[in-house]
N, C-alpha and C positions, 0 to 999 in steps of 0.2 A: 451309446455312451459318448460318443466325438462330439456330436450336436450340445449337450451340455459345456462340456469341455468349452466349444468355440466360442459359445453367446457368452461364460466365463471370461475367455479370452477379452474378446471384442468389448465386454462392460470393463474389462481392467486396463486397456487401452484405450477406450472412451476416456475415463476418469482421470487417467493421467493428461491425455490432449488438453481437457479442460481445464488442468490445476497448470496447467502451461499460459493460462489468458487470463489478464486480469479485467475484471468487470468494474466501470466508475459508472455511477448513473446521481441523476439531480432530480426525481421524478419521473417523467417520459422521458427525459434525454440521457443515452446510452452512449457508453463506448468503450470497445474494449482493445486491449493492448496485448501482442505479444511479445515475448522475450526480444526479438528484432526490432520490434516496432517503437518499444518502449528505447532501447538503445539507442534508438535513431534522434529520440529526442536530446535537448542540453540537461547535461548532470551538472551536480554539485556532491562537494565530497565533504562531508563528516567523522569527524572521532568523536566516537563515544567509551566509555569505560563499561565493562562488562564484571559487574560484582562477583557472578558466578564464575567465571575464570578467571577475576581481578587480571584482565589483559585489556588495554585498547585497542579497539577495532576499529578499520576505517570503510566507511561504505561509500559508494558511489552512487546515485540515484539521481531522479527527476525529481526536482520540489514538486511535493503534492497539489498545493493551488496549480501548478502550470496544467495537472491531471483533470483536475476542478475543472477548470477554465475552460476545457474542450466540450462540459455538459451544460456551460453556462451559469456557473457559480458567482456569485458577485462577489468580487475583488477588489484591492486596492482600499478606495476611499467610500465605498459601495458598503465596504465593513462597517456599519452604526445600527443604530435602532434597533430595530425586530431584525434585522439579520446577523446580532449579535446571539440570536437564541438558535441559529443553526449549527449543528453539529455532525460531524464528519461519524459513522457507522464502520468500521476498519473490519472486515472477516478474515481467516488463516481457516484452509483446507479442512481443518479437523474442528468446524464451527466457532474453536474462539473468538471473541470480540471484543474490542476496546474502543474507546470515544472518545474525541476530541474537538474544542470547540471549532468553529470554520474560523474563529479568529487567531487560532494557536496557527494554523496552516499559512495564513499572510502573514510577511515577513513588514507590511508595514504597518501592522501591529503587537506584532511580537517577537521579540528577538531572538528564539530558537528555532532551527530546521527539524522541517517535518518532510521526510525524502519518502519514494519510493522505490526502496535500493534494489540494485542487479550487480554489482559485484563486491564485496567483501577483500580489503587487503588486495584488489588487483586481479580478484580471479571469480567467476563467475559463482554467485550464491549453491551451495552443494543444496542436496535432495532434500535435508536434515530442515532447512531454513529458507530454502527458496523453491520455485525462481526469483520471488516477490517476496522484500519485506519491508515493512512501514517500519521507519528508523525516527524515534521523536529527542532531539538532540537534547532536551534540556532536562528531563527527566532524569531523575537520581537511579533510580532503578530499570528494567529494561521491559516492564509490566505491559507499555502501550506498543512496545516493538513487535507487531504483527510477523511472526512466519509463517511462510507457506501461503503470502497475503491472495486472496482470490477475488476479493469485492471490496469496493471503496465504494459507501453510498450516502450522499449530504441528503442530510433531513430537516424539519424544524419542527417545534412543539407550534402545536397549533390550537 
């Protein structure tokens, strides 16, 4: 009876290590981020309005292109043409999904932030909505705000 019990154990603390790492990939090119690793990078801080609680919340995160950028995403001025049809793939622990263009994510094409926040008002994202959550600043409602964000993967229609 222990032996069940432990592999129990072991897949329930597997699962959470892993909902601790977030995964960015561009095709072959990977990389993943932990809570420490991800803080090590430069944030930017956001408020956003939360309908559901009508409160402002303010997050702190990495702009997501700078996350892009580490699998080789074309940025900047690199934003035209056919890489106006690529789209960012955003996952949250309990398979949700939302999508954003990769032009929403550069800032010098669009004038709202798109973070990948780790702390909340000052204190580290709780269990409820983090460690990871894509925060997209200019949306009305809070539909594309990934919790629990686990994978961030840029794709294109092909």
């Amino acid at each position: 009876m222990r032996t069940p019990l432990l592999v129990l154990w072991i897949s329930v603390v597997s699962l959470s290590l892993c909902a601790q790492t977030l995964r960015v990939q561009n095709g072959s090119q990977q990389a993943s981020f932990s809570r420490e690793s991800l803080q090590s990078l430069p944030h930017q801080t956001v408020t956003v309005h939360d309908p559901h609680t009508n409160q402002d919340e303010t997050y702190s995160g990495v702009p997501l292109i700078e996350l892009l950028k580490q699998v080789g995403a074309p940025t900047g001025h690199e934003v035209r043409g056919k890489v106006l049809s690529q789209y960012v793939v955003a996952t949250g622990s309990d398979g949700y999904k939302a999508i954003l263009a990769l032009a929403e994510a550069e800032p010098d094409f669009h004038p709202g932030d798109v973070i990948v926040a780790d702390t909340m008002d000052g204190k580290p994202l709780d269990a409820k909505i983090g460690p990871f959550r894509l925060v997209v600043s200019e949306d009305r409602r809070p539909a594309r705000s990934v919790r629990n964000l686990v994978s961030v993967e840029l794709k294109s229609d092909k």
